[in-house]
Structure formats: structure tokens, C-alpha cells
C-alpha positions in Angstrom: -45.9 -30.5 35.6 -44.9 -27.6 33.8 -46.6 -27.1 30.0 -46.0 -25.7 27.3 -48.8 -23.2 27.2 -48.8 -22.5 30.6 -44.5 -21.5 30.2 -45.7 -19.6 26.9 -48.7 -18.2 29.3 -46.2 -16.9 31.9 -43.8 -15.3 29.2 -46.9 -13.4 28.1 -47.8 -12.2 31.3 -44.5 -10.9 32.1 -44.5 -9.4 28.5 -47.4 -7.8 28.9 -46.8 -6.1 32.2 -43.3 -5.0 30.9 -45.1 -3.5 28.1 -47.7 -1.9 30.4 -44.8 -0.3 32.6 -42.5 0.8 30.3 -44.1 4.1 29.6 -44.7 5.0 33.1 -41.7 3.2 34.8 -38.9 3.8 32.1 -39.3 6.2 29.5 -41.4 9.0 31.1 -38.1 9.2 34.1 -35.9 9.1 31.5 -37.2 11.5 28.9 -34.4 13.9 29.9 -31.4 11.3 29.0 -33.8 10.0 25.6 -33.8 13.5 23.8 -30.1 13.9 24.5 -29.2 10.7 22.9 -31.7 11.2 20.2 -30.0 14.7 19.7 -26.3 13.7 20.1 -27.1 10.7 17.6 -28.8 13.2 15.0 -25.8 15.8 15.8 -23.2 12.9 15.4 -24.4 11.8 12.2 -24.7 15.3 10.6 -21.6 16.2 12.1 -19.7 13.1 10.4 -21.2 13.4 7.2 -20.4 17.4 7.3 -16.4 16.8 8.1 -16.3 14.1 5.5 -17.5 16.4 3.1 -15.5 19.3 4.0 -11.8 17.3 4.3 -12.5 15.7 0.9 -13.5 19.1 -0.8 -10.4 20.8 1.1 -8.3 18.0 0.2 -9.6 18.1 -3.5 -9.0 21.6 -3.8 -5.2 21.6 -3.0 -4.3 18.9 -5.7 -4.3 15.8 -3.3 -6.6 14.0 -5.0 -5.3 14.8 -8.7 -1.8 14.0 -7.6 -2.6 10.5 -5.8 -5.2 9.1 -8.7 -3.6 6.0 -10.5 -0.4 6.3 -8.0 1.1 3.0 -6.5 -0.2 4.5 -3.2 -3.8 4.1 -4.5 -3.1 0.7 -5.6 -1.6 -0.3 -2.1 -4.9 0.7 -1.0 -7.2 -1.1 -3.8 -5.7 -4.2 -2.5 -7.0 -3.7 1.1 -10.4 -4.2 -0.7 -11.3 -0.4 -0.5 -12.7 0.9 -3.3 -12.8 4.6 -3.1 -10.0 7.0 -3.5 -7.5 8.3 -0.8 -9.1 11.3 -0.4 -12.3 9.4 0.2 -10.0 7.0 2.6 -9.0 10.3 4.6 -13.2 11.3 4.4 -14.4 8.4 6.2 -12.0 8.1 8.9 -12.5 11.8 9.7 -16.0 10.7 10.0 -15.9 7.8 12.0 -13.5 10.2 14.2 -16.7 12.4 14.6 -19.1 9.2 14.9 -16.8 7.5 17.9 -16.6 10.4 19.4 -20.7 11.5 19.6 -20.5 7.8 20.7 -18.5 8.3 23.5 -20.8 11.2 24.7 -23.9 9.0 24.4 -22.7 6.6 26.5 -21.1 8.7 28.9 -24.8 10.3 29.0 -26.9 6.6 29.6 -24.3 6.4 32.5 -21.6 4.1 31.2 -18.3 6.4 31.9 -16.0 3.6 32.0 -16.8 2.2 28.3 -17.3 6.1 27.6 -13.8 6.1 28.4 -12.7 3.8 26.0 -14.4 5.9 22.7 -12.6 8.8 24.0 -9.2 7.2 24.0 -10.2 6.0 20.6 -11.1 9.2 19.2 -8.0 10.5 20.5 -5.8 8.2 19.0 -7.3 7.9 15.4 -6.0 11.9 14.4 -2.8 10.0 14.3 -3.6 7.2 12.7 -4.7 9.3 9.4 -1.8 11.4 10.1 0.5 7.8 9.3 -1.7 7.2 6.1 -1.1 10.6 5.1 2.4 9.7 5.8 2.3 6.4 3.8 0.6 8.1 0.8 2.8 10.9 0.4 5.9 8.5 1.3 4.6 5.8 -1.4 4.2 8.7 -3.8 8.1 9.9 -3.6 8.8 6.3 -3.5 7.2 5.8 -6.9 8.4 8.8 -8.4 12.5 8.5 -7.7 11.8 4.2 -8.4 10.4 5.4 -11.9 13.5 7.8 -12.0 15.6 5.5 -11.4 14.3 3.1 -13.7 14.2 5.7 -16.6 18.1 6.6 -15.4 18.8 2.4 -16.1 17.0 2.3 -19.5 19.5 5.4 -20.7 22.4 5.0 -19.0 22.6 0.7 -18.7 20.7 -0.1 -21.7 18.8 -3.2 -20.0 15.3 -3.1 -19.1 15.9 -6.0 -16.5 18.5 -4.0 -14.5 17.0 -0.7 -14.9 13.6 -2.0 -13.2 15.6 -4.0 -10.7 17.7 -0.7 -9.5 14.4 1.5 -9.8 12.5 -1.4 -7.5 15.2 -1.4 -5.1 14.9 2.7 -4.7 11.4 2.3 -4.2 11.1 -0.3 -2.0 13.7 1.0 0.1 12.2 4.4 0.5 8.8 2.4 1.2 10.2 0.9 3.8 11.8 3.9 5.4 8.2 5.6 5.1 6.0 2.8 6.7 8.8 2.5 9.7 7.6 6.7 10.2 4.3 5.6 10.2 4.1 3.1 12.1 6.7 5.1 15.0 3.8 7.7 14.6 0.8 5.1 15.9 3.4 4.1 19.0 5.1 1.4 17.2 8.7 0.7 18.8 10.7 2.5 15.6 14.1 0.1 16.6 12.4 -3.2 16.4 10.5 -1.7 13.0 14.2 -0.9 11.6 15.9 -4.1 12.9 13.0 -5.9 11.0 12.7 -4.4 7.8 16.9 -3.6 7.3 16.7 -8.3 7.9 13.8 -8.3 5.1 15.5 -5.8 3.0 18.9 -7.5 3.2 17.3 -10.6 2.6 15.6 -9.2 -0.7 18.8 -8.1 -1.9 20.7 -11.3 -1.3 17.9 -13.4 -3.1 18.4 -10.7 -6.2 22.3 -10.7 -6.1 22.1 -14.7 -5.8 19.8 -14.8 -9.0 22.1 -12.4 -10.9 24.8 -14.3 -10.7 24.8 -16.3 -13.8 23.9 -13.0 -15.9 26.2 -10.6 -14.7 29.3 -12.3 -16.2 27.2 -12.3 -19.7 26.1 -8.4 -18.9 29.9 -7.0 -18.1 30.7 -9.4 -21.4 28.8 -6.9 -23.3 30.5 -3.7 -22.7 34.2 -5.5 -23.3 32.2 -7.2 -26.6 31.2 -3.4 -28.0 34.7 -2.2 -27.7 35.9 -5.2 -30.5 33.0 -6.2 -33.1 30.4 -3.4 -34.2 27.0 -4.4 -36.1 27.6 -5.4 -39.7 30.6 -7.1 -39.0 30.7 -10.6 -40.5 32.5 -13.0 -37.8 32.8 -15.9 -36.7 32.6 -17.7 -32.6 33.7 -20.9 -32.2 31.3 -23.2 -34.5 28.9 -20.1 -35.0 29.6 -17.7 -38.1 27.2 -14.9 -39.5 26.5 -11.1 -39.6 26.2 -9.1 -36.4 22.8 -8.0 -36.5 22.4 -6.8 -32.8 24.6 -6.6 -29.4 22.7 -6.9 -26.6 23.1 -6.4 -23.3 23.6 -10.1 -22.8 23.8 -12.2 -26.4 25.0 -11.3 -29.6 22.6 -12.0 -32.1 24.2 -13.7 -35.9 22.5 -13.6 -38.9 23.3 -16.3 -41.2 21.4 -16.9 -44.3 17.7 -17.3 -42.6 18.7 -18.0 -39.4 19.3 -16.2 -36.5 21.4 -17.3 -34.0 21.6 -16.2 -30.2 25.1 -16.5 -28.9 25.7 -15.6 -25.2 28.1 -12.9 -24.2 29.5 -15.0 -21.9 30.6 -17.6 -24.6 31.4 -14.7 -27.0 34.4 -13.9 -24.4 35.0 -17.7 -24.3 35.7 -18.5 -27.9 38.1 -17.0 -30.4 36.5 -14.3 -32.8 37.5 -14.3 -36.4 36.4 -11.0 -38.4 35.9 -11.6 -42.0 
């Protein structure tokens, strides 16, 4: 019957003896294939740091990282949980380019070509991949600017903050959209099914909007027929309501009577007979 210190006995012998070979058996052979590794992993981890250092500074120096702090793009990116800066985010996968790629030498070196193989492909494939988040950021940044554009153009032009953001969300979002389908045809991506996909989600977004419009547009288009007729000072009076105009809005007329104020709804405004006093 097998014990336990004669099983613990026998692992110690073997270890031992493994011990007692390795030098002769294993390294000394293979001290040819041990510096290179040792040099490619000191070379690949120089290497990685050095192009990290070098795309952010050259990155840095031509505005990119000025012109992408605080952006939306950076705030996309925040929510994936990283916490550096898009130029950093550029840095560190131009590194880990260098780092599979040193990898992929130091395996094809032990004698592994086939998973050697695999590092390669990877190294190959990831200029492209940071070539669609250059894509996205630059995309997200035109996005943002012609949303806020657009936005501004509402606040002037429609005097209502809650269609001015919806028209400047619905240019952003749409040239989002536009920008992560190129992104994503860049990484292989079939760019049909992408398009199909995101034109359903998109119409879908803009049903959902038009659907929860519905019952303020009527009151909104009120508002332009209502400025035409009563002006702000006029005393009137809507169906049981009666005061001073003290404000049109978009979508309410707002009374003064006495100390109160009272709200009355465009739409009802073009309901009810108006008397002007």
C-alpha cells in the first residue's frame, strides 16, 4: 500500500533529478534560443514603450489631443471604463501592436510557428483597427460639432429649447451612425447588413420621437398663429381665463391676473374665443 510519504518521497526524487538535469539537459542546449528570447522580450518592451511615446507626442503636437479633450468622442470612450485620453487610447494600442508582434517572433523562435502564425495575423490586423477609432473620433467630433450647430440654429430660429436639442440630436446621431458603419466596413464588417441595421434603429428612433410629439406639435404651430393676434401687455380674456399677457411661449400663454399666474395652453388658446380689452 501506497503512503503518503513514500508518494511525497517519489515526487521529491523526480524533483530533484529534474532539478539536477536541467542545467545540463535543457538550458546549456538551449542557450542559443534563451538569449534570443531574453533579447526580443527586452527589445519588444523598449520598442512598445518607445512607439507609445512617440505617436502620443506626434499626435500631441498636431492639435489632436487639444481638439479631442472634453469632446463627446472622449466621453464615448470614458464609458468603456478607460481612463486616459484618446491620444493615450491611440498610445497603447500602437504598443500592444509592437508587444504582439515581438510576441509572435518569440514564439516563432521556441518553435511554435503555427501559434506564431496567429500573433502575426493579429499584428496585421490591429493598424486597422486604430485606423476605425481614428475614424470614430474624428467622425464623433463632426458629429458633435454640426449637432451643437444645429441645436444653436433651433434656439434662434425655433425659439424652443426642446426642439432645437431634438433637431441637433437627430444630426448627431445620424452622422454617428454613418461614421461607426465606416468603421466598422474598415475592420471587415459586412457595410450592407451595418446600414440595413442602423437605417431600422434610426427609423425606429424617429418614429418613437414623432409619436411622443404628437400632442405638442398642435400647441407649438398654435404659437406662431397666436403671435400674429395678441402681443405682450394685452389684457384678454380665453374662455373662463382673463388677465395680462405676460409671456407667449412656444407652447402656453402665460396670464397675469392680480397674483396669479395662469398657464393656458396654445392649443386651447386656438380653441376658445379671445376677447381683447
Amino acid at each position: 500500500m501506497v503512503t503518503v510519504e513514500s508518494a511525497l518521497g517519489r515526487v521529491w526524487s523526480w524533483l530533484m533529478g529534474f532539478l539536477q538535469n536541467l542545467v545540463p539537459e535543457y538550458i546549456l542546449p538551449n542557450i542559443p534560443v534563451i538569449i534570443q528570447v531574453a533579447v526580443l522580450l527586452a527589445a519588444g518592451y523598449i520598442s512598445g514603450k518607445l512607439a507609445k511615446l512617440i505617436v502620443t507626442k506626434l499626435m500631441s503636437a498636431i492639435g489632436l489631443k487639444r481638439i479631442t479633450t472634453r469632446t463627446w468622442a472622449e466621453s464615448v470612450i470614458k464609458i468603456t471604463g478607460y481612463s486616459g485620453t484618446i491620444v493615450e487610447l491611440i498610445g497603447d494600442l500602437v504598443k500592444w501592436i509592437v508587444y504582439v508582434a515581438f510576441l509572435g517572433m518569440i514564439i516563432q523562435t521556441i518553435g511554435f510557428p503555427g501559434v506564431a502564425d496567429i500573433f502575426t495575423q493579429t499584428a496585421a490586423f490591429m493598424p486597422r483597427f486604430i485606423g476605425a477609432i481614428l475614424i470614430i473620433v474624428i467622425g464623433f467630433i463632426i458629429a458633435d460639432f454640426f449637432g451643437k450647430v444645429f441645436e444653436e440654429a433651433g434656439n434662434r430660429f425655433l425659439k424652443e429649447d426642446l426642439l432645437a436639442s431634438l433637431s441637433g440630436g437627430v444630426m448627431k446621431y445620424s452622422i454617428s451612425i454613418v461614421v461607426v458603419i465606416m468603421a466598422l466596413s474598415l475592420i471587415g464588417i459586412d457595410s450592407l447588413s451595418l446600414t440595413i441595421m442602423f437605417s431600422i434603429i434610426l427609423i425606429a428612433f424617429v418614429i418613437s420621437v414623432v409619436i411622443g410629439l404628437r400632442d405638442i406639435l398642435p400647441s407649438y404651430s398654435a404659437g406662431f398663429s397666436i403671435r400674429g393676434d395678441i402681443k405682450v401687455g394685452d389684457k384678454v380674456k380665453i374662455g373662463k381665463y382673463s388677465g395680462v399677457v405676460e409671456k407667449i411661449e412656444p407652447l402656453s400663454m402665460v396670464l397675469r391676473s392680480g397674483k396669479k399666474r395662469i398657464i393656458v395652453p396654445n392649443g386651447v388658446v386656438m380653441k376658445e374665443a379671445i376677447e381683447k380689452f
